[in-house]
C-alpha positions as CSV (number, residue, x, y, z in Angstrom):
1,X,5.3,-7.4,9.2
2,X,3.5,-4.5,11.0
3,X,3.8,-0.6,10.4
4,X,2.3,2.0,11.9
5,X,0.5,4.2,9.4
6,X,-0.3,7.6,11.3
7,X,-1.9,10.8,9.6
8,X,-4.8,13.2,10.3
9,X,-5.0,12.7,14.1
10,X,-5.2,8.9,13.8
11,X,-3.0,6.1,13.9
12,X,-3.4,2.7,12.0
13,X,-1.6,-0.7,12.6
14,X,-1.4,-2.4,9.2
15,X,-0.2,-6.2,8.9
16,X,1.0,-6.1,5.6
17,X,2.1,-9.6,3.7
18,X,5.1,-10.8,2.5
19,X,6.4,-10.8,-1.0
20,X,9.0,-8.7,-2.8
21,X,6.6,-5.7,-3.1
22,X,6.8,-5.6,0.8
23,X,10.4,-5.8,1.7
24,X,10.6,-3.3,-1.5
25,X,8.2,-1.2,0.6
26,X,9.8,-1.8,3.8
27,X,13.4,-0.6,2.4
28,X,11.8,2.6,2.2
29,X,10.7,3.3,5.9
30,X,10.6,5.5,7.5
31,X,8.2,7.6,4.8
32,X,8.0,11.1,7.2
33,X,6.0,14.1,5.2
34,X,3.9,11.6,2.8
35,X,0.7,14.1,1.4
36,X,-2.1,12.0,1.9
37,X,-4.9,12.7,-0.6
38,X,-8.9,11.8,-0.8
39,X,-9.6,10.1,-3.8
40,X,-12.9,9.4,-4.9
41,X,-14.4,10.0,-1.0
42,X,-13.6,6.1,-0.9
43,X,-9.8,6.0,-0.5
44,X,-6.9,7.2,0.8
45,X,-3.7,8.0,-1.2
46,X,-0.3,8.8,-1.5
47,X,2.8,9.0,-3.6
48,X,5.5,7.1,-2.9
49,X,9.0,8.7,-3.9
50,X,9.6,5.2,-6.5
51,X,7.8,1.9,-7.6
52,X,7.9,-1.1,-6.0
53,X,9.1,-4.1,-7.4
54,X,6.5,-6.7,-9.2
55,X,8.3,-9.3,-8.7
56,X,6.5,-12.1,-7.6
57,X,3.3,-10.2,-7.0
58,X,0.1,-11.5,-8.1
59,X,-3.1,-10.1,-8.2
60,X,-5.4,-9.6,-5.3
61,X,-9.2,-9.2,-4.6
62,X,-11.9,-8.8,-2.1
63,X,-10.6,-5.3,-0.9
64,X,-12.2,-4.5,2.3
65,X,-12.1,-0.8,4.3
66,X,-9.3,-0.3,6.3
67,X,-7.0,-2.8,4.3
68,X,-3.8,-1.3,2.7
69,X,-2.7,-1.6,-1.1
70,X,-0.5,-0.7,-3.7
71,X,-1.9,0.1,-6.6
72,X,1.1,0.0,-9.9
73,X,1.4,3.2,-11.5
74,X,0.6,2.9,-14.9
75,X,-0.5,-0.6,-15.1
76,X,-4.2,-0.9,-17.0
77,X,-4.8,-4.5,-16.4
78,X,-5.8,-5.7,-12.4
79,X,-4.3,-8.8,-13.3
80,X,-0.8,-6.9,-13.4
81,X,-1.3,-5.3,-10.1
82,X,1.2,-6.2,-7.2
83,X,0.0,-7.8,-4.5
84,X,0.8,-6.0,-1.7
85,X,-2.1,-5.7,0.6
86,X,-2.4,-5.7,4.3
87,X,-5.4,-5.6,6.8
88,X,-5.4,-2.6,9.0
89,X,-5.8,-3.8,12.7
């Protein structure tokens, strides 16, 4: 699946995988008025109105700039995080 990602003047195509955390994701679009913070001055983030689903995620690795993640709210342990990455094209 492919979204279009567009804020501060620029537009992103992100090829996102798919697992439950995606189609959760998905079910959600289109996200209009999303407040896009700085975090860090390494990341990009924003709220989502709820939490995905974790089912069937795993955990991921080997980040990369420009690629796309969901990061579970309240989850400590990496190993716990929903896969849910996508590269940016």
């Amino acid at each position: 699946m492919k979204i279009r990602i567009a804020f501060a003047g620029r537009t992103l195509i992100a090829a996102l995988e798919d697992n439950s955390s995606v189609r959760d994701f998905a079910s959600m679009l289109p996200l209009h008025d999303l407040q896009i913070d700085d975090y860090a001055h390494n990341e990009k983030i924003a709220y989502l109105p709820r939490k995905l689903t974790e089912a069937g995620g795993g955990r991921f690795s080997g980040e990369r700039p420009g690629d796309v993640c969901y990061y579970a709210p309240g989850v400590t342990s990496p190993s716990s995080t929903a896969n849910t990455n996508g590269r940016a094209a």
